[in-house]
GUPAZA-871980 format. One line per 4 residues: their letters; for each residue x, z, y of N, C-alpha, C. Coordinates in steps of 0.02 Angstrom, whole numbers, padded with zeros to 5 digits, m for minus. Layout:
<atoms>
a) X:Z:Y:X:Z:Y:X:Z:Y  ...
</atoms>
This chain:
<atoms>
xxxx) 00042:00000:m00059:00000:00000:00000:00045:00000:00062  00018:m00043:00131:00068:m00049:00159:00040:00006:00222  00088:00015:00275:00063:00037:00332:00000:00036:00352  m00037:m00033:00373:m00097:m00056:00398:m00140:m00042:00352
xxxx) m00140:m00041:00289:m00193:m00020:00231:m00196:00072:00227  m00147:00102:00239:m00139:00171:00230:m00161:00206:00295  m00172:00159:00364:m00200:00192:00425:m00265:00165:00415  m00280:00129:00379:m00371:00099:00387:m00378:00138:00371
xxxx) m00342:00186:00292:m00391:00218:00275:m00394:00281:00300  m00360:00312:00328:m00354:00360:00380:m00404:00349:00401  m00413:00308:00463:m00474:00303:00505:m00548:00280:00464  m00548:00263:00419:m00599:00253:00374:m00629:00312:00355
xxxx) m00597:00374:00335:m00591:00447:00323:m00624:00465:00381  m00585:00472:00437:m00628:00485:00507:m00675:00466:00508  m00702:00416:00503:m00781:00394:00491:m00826:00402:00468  m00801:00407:00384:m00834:00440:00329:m00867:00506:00343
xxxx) m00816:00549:00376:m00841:00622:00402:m00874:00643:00466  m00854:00590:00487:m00906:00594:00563:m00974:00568:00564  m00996:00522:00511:m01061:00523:00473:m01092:00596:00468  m01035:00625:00414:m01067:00688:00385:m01067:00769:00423
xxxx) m01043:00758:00485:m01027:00795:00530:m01107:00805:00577  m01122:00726:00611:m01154:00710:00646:m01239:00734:00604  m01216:00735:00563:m01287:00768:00519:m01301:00819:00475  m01255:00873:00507:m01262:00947:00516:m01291:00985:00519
xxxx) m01337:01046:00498:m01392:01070:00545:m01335:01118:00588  m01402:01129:00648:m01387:01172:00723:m01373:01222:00712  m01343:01287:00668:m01307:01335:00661:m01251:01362:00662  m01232:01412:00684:m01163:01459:00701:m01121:01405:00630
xxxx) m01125:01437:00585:m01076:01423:00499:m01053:01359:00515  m01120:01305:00515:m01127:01256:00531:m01087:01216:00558  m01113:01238:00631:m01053:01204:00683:m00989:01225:00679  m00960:01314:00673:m00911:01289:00648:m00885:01241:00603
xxxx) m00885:01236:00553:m00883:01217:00493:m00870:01129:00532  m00900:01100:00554:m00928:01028:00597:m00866:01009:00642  m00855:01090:00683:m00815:01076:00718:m00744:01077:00706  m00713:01094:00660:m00663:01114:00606:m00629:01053:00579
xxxx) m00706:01018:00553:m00692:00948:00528:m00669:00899:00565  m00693:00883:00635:m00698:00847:00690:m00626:00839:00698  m00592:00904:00714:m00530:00901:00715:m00490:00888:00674  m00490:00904:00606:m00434:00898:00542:m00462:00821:00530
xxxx) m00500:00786:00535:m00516:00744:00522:m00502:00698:00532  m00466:00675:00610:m00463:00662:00656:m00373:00645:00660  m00372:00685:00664:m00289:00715:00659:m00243:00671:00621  m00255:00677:00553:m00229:00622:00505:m00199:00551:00531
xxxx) m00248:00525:00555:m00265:00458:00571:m00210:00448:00631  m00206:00486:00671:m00190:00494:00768:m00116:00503:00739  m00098:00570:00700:m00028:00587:00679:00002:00539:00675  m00028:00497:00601:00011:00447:00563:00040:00391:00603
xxxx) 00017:00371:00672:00043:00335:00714:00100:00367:00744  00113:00402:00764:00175:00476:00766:00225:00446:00710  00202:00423:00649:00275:00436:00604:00306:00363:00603  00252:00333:00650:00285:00242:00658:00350:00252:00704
xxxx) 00331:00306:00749:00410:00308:00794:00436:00349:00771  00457:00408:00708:00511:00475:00718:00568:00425:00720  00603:00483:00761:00650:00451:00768:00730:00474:00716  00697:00501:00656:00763:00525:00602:00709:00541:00545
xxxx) 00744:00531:00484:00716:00555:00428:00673:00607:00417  00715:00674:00449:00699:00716:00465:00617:00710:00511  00640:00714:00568:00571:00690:00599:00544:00661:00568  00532:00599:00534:00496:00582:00506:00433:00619:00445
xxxx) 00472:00659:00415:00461:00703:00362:00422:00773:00387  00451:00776:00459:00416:00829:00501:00322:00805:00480  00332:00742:00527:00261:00706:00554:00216:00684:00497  00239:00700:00435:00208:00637:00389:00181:00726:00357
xxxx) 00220:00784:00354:00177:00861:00320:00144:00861:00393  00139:00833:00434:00069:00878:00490:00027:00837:00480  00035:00762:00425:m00044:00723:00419:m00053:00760:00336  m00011:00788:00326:m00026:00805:00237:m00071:00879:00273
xxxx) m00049:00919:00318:m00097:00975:00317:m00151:00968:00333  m00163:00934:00389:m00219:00899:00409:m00261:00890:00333  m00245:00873:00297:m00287:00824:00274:m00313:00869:00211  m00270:00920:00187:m00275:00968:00141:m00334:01014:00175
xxxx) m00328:01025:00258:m00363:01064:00289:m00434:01027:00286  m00449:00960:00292:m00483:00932:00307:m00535:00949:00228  m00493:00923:00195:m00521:00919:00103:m00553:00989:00080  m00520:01052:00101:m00572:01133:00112:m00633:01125:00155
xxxx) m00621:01100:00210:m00676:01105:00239:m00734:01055:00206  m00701:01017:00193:m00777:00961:00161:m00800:00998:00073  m00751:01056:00059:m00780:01067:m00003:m00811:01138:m00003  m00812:01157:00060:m00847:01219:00091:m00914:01198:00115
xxxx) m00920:01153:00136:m01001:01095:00172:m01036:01096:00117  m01001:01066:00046:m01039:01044:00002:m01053:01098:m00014  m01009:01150:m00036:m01045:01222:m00090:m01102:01262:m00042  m01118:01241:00000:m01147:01276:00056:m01220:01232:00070
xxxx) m01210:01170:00045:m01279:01131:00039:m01293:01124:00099  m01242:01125:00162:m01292:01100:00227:m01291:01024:00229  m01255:00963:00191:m01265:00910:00211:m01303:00890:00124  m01369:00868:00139:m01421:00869:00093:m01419:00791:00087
xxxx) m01367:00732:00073:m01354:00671:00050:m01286:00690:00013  m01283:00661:m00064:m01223:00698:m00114:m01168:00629:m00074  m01176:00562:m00083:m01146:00510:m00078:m01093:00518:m00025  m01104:00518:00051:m01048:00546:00096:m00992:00574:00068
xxxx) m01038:00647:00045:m00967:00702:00030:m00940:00687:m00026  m00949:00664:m00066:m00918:00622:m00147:m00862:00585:m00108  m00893:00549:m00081:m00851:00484:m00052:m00783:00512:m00006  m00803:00568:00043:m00747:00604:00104:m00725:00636:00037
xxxx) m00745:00668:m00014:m00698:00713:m00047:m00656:00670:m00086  m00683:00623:m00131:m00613:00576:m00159:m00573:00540:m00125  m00589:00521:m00073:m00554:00483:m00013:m00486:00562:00005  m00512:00609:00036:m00473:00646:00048:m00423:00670:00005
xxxx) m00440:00665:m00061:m00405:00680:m00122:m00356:00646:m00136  m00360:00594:m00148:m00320:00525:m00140:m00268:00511:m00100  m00304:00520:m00008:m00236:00522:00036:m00207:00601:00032  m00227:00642:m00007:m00185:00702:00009:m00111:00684:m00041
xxxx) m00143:00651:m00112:m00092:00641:m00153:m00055:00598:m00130  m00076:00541:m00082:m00022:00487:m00057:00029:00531:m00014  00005:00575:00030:00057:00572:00077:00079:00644:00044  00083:00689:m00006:00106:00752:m00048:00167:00685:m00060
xxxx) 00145:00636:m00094:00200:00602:m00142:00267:00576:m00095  00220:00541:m00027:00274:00514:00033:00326:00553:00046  00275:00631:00068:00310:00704:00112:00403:00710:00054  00355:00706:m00004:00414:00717:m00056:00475:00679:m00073
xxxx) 00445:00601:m00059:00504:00576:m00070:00559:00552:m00020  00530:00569:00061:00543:00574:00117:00592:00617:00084  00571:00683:00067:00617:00744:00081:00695:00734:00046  00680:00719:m00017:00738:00707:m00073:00782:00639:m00026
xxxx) 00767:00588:m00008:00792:00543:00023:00848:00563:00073  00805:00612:00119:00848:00659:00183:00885:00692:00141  00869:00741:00088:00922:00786:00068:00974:00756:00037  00974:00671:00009:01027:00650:m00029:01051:00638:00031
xxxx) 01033:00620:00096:01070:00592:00145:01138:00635:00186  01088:00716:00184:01104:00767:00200:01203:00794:00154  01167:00775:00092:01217:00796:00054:01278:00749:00063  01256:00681:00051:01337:00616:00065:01358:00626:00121
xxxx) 01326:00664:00199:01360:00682:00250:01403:00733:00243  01389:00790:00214:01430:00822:00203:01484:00827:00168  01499:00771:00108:01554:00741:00064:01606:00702:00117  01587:00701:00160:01622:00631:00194:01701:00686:00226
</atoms>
């Protein structure tokens, strides 16, 4: 998957949940819960443009775990909505929860191999 396919689906995610956001009921739990999402939701998508410029491995690896928390954060909150029965259509949250599942494992796998990459880099600097 390339760049442009891995931010659609970012923002595709954003969408998905802002469906299921926007049809909320009007309560305290609720809106938190709504408003929680709005943000982690959100985030992912906005970050991942962030890791088009780091400017070092490092950085890079920084920016790519603040779309992995995001998105872990995001994936609780949508599985707190559901056990809670305020969004009364199953299809949405099926859909935001495997979607979220999916990019959490993509970018767990990225974050990781980012990291090992820097640390071999880390290590041949220090041989030199």
């Amino acid at each position: 998957m390339n760049r442009k396919e891995l931010e659609e689906r970012l923002i595709e995610f954003a969408v998905i949940s802002a469906e299921i956001i926007n049809r909320m009921p009007n309560n305290k739990f609720a809106n938190h819960l709504a408003n929680q999402l709005v943000r982690s939701c959100t985030s992912p998508a906005l970050n991942y443009g962030e890791t088009q410029g780091a400017e070092s491995t490092k950085d890079f690896v920084h920016k790519m775990s603040v779309v992995l928390k995001e998105l872990r954060e995001s994936l609780n909150c949508l599985k707190i909505i559901k056990r809670t029965r305020y969004y009364h259509s199953e299809s949405p949250i099926h859909e935001a929860l495997s979607e979220c599942d999916e990019l959490v494992a993509i970018f767990y796998k990225s974050v990781q191999t980012a990291s090992n990459r820097n640390n071999a880099t880390d290590r041949k600097s220090l041989h030199r």
